[in-house]
N, C-alpha and C positions, 0 to 999 in steps of 0.2 A: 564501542558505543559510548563508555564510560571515561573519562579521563581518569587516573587513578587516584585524585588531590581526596576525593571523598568513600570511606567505605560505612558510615556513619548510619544510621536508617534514618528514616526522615520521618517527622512530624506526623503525631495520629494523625489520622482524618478527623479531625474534631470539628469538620463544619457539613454541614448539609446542602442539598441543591432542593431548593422546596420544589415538587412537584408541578407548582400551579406558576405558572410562568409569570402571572402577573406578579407574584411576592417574592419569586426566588432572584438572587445574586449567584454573580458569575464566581466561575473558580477564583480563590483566593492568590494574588500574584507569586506567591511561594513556590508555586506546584508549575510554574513554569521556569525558573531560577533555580532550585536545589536539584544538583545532582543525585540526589537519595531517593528523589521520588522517581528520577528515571529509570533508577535502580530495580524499585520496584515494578513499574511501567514495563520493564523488562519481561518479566516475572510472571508477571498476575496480566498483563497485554499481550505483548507481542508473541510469549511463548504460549499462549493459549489458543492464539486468532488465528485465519488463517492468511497466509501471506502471499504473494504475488510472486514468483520465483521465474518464468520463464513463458515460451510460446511452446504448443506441442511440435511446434517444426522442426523447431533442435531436439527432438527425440524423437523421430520418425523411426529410424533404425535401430534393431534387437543394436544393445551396446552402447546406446549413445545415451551421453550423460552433460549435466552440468551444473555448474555449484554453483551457491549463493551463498550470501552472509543473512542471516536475522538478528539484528541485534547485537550481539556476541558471539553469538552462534553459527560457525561454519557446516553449510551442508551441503549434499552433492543429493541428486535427482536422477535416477536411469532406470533404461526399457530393459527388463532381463533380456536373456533369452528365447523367453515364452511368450516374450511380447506384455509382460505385467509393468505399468510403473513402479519404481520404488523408492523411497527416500529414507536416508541416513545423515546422522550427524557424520559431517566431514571428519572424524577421527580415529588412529588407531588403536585397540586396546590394549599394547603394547604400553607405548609412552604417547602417548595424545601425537602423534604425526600424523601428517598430512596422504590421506589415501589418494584423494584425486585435486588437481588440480587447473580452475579453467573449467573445458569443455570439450565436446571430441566424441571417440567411440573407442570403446574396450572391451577385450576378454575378460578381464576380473580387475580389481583392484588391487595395486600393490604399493604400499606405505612407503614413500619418500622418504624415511629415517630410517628405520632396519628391513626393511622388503617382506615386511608381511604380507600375507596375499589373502584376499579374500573374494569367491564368487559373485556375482551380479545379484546373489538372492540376501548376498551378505554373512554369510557361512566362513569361516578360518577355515583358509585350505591350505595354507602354506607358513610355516613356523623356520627359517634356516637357525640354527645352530641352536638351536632350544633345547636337546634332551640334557635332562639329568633334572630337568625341574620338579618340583615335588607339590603333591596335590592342586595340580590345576587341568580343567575341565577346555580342553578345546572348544566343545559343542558349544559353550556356554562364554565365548569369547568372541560373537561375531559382532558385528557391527550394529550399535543400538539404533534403530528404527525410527521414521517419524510417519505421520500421517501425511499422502499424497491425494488429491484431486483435480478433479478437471471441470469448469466449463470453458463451452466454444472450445475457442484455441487458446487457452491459458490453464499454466499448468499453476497449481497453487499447494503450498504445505503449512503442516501445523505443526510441532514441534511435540506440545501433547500429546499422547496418545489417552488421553480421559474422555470415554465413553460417554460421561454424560456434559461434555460441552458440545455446542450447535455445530453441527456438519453445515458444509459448506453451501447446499439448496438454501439451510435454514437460515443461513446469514445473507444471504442473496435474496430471500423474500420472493418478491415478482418482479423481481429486477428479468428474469428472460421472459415471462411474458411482455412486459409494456418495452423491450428490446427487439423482438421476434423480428419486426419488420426493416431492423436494420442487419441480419444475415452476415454477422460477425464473423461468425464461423469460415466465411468467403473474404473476409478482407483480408487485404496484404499490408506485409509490414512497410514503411516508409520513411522511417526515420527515427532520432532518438536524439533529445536532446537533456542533460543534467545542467543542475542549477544547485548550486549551494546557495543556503539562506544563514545567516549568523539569527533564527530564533528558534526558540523552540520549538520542537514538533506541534504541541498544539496551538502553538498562534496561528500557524499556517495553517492547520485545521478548520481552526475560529473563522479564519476568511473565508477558508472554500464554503463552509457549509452556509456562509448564512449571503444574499444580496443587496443586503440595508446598505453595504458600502459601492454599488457599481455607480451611483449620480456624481459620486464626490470621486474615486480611485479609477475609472474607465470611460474615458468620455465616448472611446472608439465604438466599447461593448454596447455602451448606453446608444449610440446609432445602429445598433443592429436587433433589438430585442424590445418588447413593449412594455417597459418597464411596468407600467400600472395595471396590468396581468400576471406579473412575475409570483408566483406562490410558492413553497417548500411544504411537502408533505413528509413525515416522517413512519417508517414502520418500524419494527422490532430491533432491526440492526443495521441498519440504512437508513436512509432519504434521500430524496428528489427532488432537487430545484427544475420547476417547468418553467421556462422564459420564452414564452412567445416568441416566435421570428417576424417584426414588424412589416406589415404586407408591403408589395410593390417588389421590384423586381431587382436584383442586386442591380447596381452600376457601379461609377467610378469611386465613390465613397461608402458603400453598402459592399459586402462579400458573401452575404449570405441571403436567400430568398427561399423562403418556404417553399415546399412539395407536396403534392398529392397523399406522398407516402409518410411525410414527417415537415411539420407546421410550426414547430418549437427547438429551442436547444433544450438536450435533455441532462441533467446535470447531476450524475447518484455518486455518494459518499458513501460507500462501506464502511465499518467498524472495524479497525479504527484506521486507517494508515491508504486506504485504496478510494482512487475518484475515475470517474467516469464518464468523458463527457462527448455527447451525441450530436453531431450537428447531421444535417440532411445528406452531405454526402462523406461523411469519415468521423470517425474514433479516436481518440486521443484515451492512451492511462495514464494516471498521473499517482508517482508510488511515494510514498513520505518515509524518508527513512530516517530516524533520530541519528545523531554523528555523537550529542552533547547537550547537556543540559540547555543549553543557548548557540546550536549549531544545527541544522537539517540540512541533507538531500534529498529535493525532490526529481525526480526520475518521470520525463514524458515520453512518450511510445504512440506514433500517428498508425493508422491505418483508413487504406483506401481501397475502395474496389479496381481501379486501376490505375497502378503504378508506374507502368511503362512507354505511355507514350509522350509527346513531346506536351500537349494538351495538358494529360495527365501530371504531367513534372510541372509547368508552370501551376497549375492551381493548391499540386503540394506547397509548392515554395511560397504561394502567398498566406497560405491559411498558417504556415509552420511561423510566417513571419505576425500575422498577428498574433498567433498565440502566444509568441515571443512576446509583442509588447503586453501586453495582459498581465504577462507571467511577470516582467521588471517591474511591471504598477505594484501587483501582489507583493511583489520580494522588499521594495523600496517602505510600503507601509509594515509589514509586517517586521522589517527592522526595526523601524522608529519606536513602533509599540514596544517590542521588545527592550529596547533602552529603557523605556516609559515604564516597566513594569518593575524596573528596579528603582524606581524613586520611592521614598519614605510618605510620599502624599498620597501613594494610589495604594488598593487593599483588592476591593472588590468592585466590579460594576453593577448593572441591571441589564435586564433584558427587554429589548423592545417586544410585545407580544403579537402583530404583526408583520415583525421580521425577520426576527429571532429564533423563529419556534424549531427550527434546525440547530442552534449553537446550542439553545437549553437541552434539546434531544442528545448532543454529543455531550457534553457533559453529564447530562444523569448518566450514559452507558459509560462513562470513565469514572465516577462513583460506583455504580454497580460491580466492574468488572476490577475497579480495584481492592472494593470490599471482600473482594470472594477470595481470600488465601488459600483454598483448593488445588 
């Protein structure tokens, strides 16, 4: 995640995010440029929150596993035998090797560097040429543990195990009520497309959450949505951009026409790293994964309720292609800024308080959660 040029720490937080959006200033351009503060972000963020790791479909079966990276952090995900999920730091307590690798399905784990073997529950069950060692505890040697969860069809972990940071209901809010009616749970996967960005994780942030820029950076979106309806609501570790879907009925320049069932795009930001965005007939995730102080991937994941027929494949392919262009507008500004945020002219911004109140909401929860050393 880190390059290794800096191991330095970074700069108190010696500034504040006021409260009241009308008088508060944006993060200071530091805390998007020093790798110290990624460092941190590491730390006090990513290993406390919960993270986007996979689909329950790759773990259908007792045995099957598969890994991901958080940060720095190598993990693996698997269904024991009893049918429990489980997650682990990908490593052995040996000498830090590699247990599993990828994805798949197994009877236990066994370390790529000297064949340590451990059960599905995470237990050392197998040690080759070890005796003669002196005071050490098998029992006390399996594999360190992370917290696992599920909604819908997405499997998600925390890295923490501290009891008193928010389960994963609590960071979702009512993100499955005001979802209910699009039956997530039933959509099929359909595609997957990565994007590297050369800015920092949170510019790309800064864009998703707030719509002050769609008149000037999307002329397309701006044809599909009523923009002078467009509102962002924020709750305790989320928000929601509602964007109207502009009535009349899709045509040759239109892709999208509201429903009975869903009359808006629905557009939620999780804290901090996960977006979510609803149109009337499919799903898109879109994962932020820091690479570098001034490097991100972002990670999109379509889903439709059918994927299989010829009907079904052309209107994947055209919504995967708009969202493509969307996505080069976003990636195109939010480099520039990025440059921009290294010049000696720029410090801080403001916030607009009618368009804003989404960016101010992400940043106070990136002061909060980075003040909590915990």
């Amino acid at each position: 995640m880190l390059p290794n040029q800096s191991c330095r720490s970074m700069e108190p937080l010696n500034f504040e995010i006021d409260p009241r959006i009308e008088y508060a200033r944006t993060l200071p351009a530091r805390c998007y440029n020093d790798a110290a503060y990624l460092q941190t972000e590491q730390r006090r963020i990513f290993n406390r929150s919960w993270q986007l790791v996979g689909r329950l479909e790759d773990l259908a079966d007792c045995g099957a596993f598969l890994t991901a990276t958080i940060g720095t952090e190598e993990i693996v995900v698997v269904r024991d035998l009893k049918g429990e999920l489980r997650g682990f730091f990908n490593l052995c307590r040996h000498r830090a090797g590699p247990i599993a690798r990828g994805s798949g399905k197994c009877d236990n784990f066994r370390c790529g560097y000297h064949g340590w073997t451990y059960d599905l529950t995470g237990r050392l069950i197998g040690l080759p040429d070890f005796d003669g060692v002196c005071e050490f505890e098998q029992g006390e040697s399996g594999l360190i543990p992370i917290e696992v969860s599920t909604w819908e069809q997405f499997v998600f972990v925390r890295l923490s195990t501290d009891r008193n940071l928010p389960s994963l209901p609590a960071m979702l809010g009512d993100i499955p009520d005001l979802t209910s009616h699009a039956a997530i749970s039933r959509l099929s996967f359909a595609g997957r497309r990565d994007y590297l960005i050369e800015c920092n994780w949170k510019v790309y942030v800064d864009n998703y959450v707030e719509g002050y820029h769609v008149p000037i950076v999307h002329p397309r979106l701006m044809g599909e949505i009523d923009y002078r309806q467009y509102r962002t609501i924020t709750s305790r570790y989320h928000s929601l951009q509602d964007a109207p879907i502009r009535a009349g009925a899709a045509d040759g320049k239109r892709h999208y026409a509201a429903t009975e069932r869903q009359k808006e795009a629905l557009y939620f930001w999780v804290f901090p790293n996960l977006m979510l965005n609803i149109y009337p007939d499919n799903l898109s995730t879109n994962l932020i994964v820091p690479l570098g102080p001034t490097r991100t991937l972002t990670i999109f994941e379509w889903f439709f309720e059918d994927v299989d027929s010829a009907v079904a494949r052309e209107r994947i392919a055209a919504t995967i292609e708009l969202s493509d262009e969307i996505q080069r507008e976003d990636m195109a500004i939010c480099e520039e800024v990025q440059r921009r945020l290294q010049s000696s002219a720029y410090d801080r911004g403001r916030y607009s308080p009618t368009r804003e109140n989404g960016l101010h909401h992400f940043h106070s929860l990136w002061m909060e959660w980075m003040h909590d050393a915990t």
